[in-house]
Structures are given as C-alpha cells and as structure tokens.
C-alpha positions as CSV (number, residue, x, y, z in Angstrom):
1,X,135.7,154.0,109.2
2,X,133.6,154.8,106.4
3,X,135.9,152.5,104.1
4,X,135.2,149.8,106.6
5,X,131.1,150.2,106.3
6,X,131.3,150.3,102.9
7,X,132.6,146.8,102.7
8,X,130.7,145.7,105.3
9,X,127.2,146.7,103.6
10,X,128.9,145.4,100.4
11,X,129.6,142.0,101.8
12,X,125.9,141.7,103.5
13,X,124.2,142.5,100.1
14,X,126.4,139.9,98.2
15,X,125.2,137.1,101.1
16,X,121.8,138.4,100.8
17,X,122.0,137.9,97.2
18,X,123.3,134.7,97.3
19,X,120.9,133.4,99.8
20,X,118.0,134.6,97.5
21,X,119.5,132.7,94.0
22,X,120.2,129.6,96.4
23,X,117.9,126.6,95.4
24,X,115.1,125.7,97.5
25,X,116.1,122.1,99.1
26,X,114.2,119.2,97.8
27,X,111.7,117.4,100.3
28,X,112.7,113.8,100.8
29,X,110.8,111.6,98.8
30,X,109.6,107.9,100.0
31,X,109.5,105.1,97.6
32,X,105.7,103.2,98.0
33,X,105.4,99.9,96.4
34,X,101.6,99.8,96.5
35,X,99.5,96.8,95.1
36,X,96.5,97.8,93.3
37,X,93.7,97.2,96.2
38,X,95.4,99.5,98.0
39,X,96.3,102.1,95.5
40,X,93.1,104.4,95.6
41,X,93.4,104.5,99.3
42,X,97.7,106.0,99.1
43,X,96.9,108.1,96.2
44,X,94.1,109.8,98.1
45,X,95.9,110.3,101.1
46,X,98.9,112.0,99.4
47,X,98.5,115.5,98.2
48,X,97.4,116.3,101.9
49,X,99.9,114.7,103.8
50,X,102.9,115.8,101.4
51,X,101.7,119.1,101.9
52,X,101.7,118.7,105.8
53,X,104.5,117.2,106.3
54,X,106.9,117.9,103.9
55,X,107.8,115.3,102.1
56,X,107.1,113.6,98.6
57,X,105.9,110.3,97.9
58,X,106.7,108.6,94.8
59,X,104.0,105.5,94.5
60,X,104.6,102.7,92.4
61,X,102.1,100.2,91.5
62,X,103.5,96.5,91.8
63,X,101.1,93.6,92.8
64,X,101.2,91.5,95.8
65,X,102.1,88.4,94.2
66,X,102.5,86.7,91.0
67,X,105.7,85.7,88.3
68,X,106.0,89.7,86.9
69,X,109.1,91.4,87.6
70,X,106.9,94.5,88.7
71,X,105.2,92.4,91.4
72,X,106.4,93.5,95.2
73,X,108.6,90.0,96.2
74,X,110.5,90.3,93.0
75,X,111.6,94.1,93.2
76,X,112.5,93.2,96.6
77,X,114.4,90.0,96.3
78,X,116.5,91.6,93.4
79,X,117.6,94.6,95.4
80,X,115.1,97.6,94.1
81,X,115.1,100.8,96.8
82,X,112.1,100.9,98.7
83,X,110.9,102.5,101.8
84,X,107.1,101.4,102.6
85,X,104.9,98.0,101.0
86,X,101.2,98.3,100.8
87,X,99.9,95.0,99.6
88,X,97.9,91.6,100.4
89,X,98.7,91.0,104.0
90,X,99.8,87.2,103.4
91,X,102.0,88.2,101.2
92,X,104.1,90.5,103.3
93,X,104.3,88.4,105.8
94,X,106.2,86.0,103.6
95,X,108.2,89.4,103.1
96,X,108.8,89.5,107.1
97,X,109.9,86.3,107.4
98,X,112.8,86.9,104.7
99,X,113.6,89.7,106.9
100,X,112.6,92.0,103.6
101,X,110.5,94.2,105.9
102,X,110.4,95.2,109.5
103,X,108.3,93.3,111.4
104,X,107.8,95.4,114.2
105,X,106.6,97.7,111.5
106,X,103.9,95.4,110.2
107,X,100.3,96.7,109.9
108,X,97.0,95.6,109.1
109,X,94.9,98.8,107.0
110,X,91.5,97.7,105.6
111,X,89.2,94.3,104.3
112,X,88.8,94.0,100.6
113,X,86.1,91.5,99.2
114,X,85.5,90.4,95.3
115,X,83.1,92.1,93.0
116,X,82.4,91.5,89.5
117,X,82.0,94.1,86.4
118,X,81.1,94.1,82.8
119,X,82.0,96.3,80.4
120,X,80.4,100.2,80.6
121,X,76.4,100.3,78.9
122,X,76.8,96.5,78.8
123,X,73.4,94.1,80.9
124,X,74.7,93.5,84.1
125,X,73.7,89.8,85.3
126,X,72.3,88.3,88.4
127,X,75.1,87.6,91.1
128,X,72.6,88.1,93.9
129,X,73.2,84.1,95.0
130,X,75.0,81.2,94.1
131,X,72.7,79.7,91.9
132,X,72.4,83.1,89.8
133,X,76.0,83.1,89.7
134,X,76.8,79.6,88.4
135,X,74.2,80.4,85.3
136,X,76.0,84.0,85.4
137,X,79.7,82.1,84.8
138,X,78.5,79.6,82.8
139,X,76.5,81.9,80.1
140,X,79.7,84.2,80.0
141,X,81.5,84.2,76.8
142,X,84.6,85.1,78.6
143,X,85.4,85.5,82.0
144,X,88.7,87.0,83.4
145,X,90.1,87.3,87.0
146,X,93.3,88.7,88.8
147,X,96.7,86.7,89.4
148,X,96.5,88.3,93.0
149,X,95.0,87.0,95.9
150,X,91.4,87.2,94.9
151,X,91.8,85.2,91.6
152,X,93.9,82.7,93.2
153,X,91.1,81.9,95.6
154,X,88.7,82.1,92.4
155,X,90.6,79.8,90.0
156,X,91.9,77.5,93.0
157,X,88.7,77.1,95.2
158,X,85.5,78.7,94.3
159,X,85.1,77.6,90.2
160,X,86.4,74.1,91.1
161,X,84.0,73.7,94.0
162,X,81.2,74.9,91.5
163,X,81.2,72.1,89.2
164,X,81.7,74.6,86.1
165,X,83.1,71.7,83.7
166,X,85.8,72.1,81.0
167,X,83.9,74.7,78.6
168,X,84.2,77.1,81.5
169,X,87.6,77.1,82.1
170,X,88.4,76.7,78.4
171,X,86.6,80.3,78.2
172,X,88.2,81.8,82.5
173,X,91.6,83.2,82.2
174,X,93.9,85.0,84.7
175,X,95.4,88.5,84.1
176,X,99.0,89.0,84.9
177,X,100.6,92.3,85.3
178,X,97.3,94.7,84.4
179,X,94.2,95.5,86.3
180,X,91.0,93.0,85.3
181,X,88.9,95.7,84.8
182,X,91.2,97.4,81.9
183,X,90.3,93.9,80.1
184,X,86.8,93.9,80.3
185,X,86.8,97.8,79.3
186,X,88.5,96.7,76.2
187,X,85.4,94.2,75.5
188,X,88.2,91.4,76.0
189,X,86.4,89.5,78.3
190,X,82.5,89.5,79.1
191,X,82.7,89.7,82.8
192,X,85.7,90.2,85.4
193,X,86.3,89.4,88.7
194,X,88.8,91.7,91.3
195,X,88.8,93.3,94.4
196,X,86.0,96.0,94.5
197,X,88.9,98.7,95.3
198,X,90.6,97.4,92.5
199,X,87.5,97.8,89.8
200,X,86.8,101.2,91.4
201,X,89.5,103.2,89.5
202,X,89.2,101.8,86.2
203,X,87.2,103.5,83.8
204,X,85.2,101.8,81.1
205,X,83.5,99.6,83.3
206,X,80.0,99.1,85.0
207,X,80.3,97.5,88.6
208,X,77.7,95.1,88.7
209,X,78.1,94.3,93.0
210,X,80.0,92.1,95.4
211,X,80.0,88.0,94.4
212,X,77.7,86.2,97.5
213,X,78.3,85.8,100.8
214,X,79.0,82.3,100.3
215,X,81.3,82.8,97.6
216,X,83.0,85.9,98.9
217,X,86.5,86.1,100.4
218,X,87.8,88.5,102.4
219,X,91.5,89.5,101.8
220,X,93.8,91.9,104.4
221,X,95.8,94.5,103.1
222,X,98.4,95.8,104.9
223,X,101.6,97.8,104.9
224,X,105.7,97.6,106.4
225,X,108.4,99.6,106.4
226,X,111.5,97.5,104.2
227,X,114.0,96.7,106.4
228,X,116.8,98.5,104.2
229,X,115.0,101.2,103.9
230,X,116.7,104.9,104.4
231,X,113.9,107.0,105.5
232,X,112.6,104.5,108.4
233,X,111.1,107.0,110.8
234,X,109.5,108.7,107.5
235,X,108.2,105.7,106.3
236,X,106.4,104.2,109.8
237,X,104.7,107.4,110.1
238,X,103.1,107.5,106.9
239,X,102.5,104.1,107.9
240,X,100.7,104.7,111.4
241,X,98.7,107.4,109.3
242,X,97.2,104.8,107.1
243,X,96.8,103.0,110.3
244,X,94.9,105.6,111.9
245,X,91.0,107.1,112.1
246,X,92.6,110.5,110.1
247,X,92.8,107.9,107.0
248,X,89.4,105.9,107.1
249,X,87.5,107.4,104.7
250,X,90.0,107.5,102.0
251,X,90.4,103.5,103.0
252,X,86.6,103.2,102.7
253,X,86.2,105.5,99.7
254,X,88.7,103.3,98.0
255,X,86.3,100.3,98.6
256,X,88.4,99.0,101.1
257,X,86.8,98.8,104.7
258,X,88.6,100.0,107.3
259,X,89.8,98.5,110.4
260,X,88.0,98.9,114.2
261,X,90.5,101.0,115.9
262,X,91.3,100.2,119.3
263,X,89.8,102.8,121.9
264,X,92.7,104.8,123.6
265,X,93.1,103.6,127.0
C-alpha cells in the first residue's frame, strides 16, 4: 500500500513539474495593414486592448493607394496574410468589390482634412485664406505632397484650379512610399502637404494649420476585416472597438475626428 503511494506522489510531482517547465501559449496575433492617417489612432489603442483581451497585434504600415508594393491593394492582390485594413475609405471599397474584404465588415472610423508643415524653427507662412495661400505656394522653393488620397486631390484639382503656372509645378512633387513630413524634416522640400494625422507623428517638423475651408478636403478612413482572413471574429471586434465611443479620443488625438455615434435605441 505504501509502495503504491509512493508512486503515486512520485507520478503527481513529475506532472506538476512538467506542467511548471511547459511554455506559456502564445496569444494570437492579428495582422493590421494600417495606412498612415490612421496609424496614430491603432498604435494608441493597442497596448490596452492587447492587454484586455489577450491578443497581439502586429501593425504594418502600407498606404491606401499608390504603385508601391508596400501599399494595401498590392499586398492584397498578390496574396500577403492579413486579417484587418485600416485605410482611405474609397480605397477599400475598391477592396470590397474584389471581394478582398468583407463587406458586411466594412466601417467608417474618423474624417481627416489637409494641413501643411515646414520644417522645425523654420517661418511658418500665411495659409489663413486662399489668397495667402496661392502667394504661400508660389513663394515656396519646394513643395511636396502625399501620393495618397490628399495629394491626389492636391496635384489633380486644387493646384490646377489655382492657376499656379509651370514654375510651380516644376518646383511640387509627390512622395511615394514615405511620409511628407519626413521630407520636409530633411529640409528636402520647403513646405508639405498631408493629412494632419499623418504630420502629427513625424518629428522634425513645425505644423503650420489646416489649408482653407475652400481648399480643404475631407477624406474617410475606415477599416474591414479581409475576407481570407483566419482570425475573423478577432479581427471584427477590434474593428467594432475602433468603431466605438471607447476609441474616440485616441481617433481624435491622432488628428483624425471621430464619427457621431448613433444613440442606442
């Protein structure tokens, strides 16, 4: 009987044993494609709702739009593993309609408008209407602006429709693949149009406001779930956080503004 004990308390120490040398199991981690208007507004969020809820989130910067191979369509298209898109909202829903991302997942998270910077200690000029902007553009020395949605708009509609003439766009150029305000930090271009929540995180730079009214454009970001996607339940709920009041103020604090929720009925 005694014998038999023995091996029992012999056998429960080894299993204890084991138990305690046994690695921990890994949280599941989510893949975020995140373009960079939105990526203050993720990268705040994170370290909070890992913690709650178990799970890791691996965010990857990759812009909206665009010819690079880092930009969201193109990772997609050519069969990268994702599980959530944050990005210009006209631009996923060209996603949705390739059946890329779920559409029944599709959500609108906060309005971005364009601001303009200069380079840190540097005079910031008048931008306060459209008259002290066209003498703002036209004195620059060099003038840079996003391949995204807000320097589409700016290169397509707004210089043309300001009757800048050839020296100016001699001197404008768009920045693929790397964040406008990183250019005018590096004195590479005088003044630099973006997003305001994508200026906000770069260092080096003075914000000098948002362009006018009549100039400004207001661009959506929002978010899906990709339709091959292995962690789909994971993925929409981080996705109706973002969507929810718990996430405004990192949306705002990114220099996005966040969406009127609808009242609970």
């Amino acid at each position: 009987m005694l014998r038999t004990l023995s091996c029992t308390a012999l056998l429960l120490a080894t299993f204890t044993v084991a138990a305690a040398e046994a690695p921990a199991a890994q949280p599941e981690t989510l893949t975020i494609l995140s373009s960079g208007g939105i990526m203050g507004a993720i990268r705040a969020v994170a370290p909070a709702y890992e913690k709650s809820h178990g799970i890791k989130l691996d965010i990857q910067a990759a812009p909206s739009m665009g010819d690079t191979p880092q930009a969201v369509p193109n990772r997609l298209a050519r069969g990268e593993k994702a599980d959530l898109v944050l990005m210009v909202g006209s631009a996923l829903d060209n996603l949705v309609d390739k059946n890329l991302v779920n559409k029944a997942s599709r959500v609108d998270l906060g309005e971005s408008y364009i601001a303009m910077a200069v380079r840190k200690g540097e005079p910031k000029p008048d931008i306060s209407d459209m008259k002290a902007l066209r003498k703002t553009l036209l004195d620059a020395k060099s003038v840079a602006y996003s391949d995204s949605a807000s320097g589409v708009y700016l290169s397509k509609t707004l210089f043309p429709s300001m009757d800048l003439g050839k020296a100016f766009d001699a001197k404008a150029h768009m920045i693929p693949a790397e964040p406008v305000g990183a250019v005018v930090a590096r004195g590479e271009a005088q003044i630099g149009f973006q997003q305001l929540s994508e200026l906000k995180p770069v260092r080096g730079i003075d914000i000098v406001g948002l362009i006018p009214a009549k100039a400004q454009k207001m661009t959506l970001y929002s978010g899906g779930v990709v339709s091959n996607s292995t962690h789909q339940s994971q993925a929409q709920a981080l996705l109706d956080y973002l969507a929810s009041r718990q996430a405004d103020a990192a949306i705002e604090g990114s220099g996005l503004k966040p969406l009127v929720h609808k009242t609970a009925q």
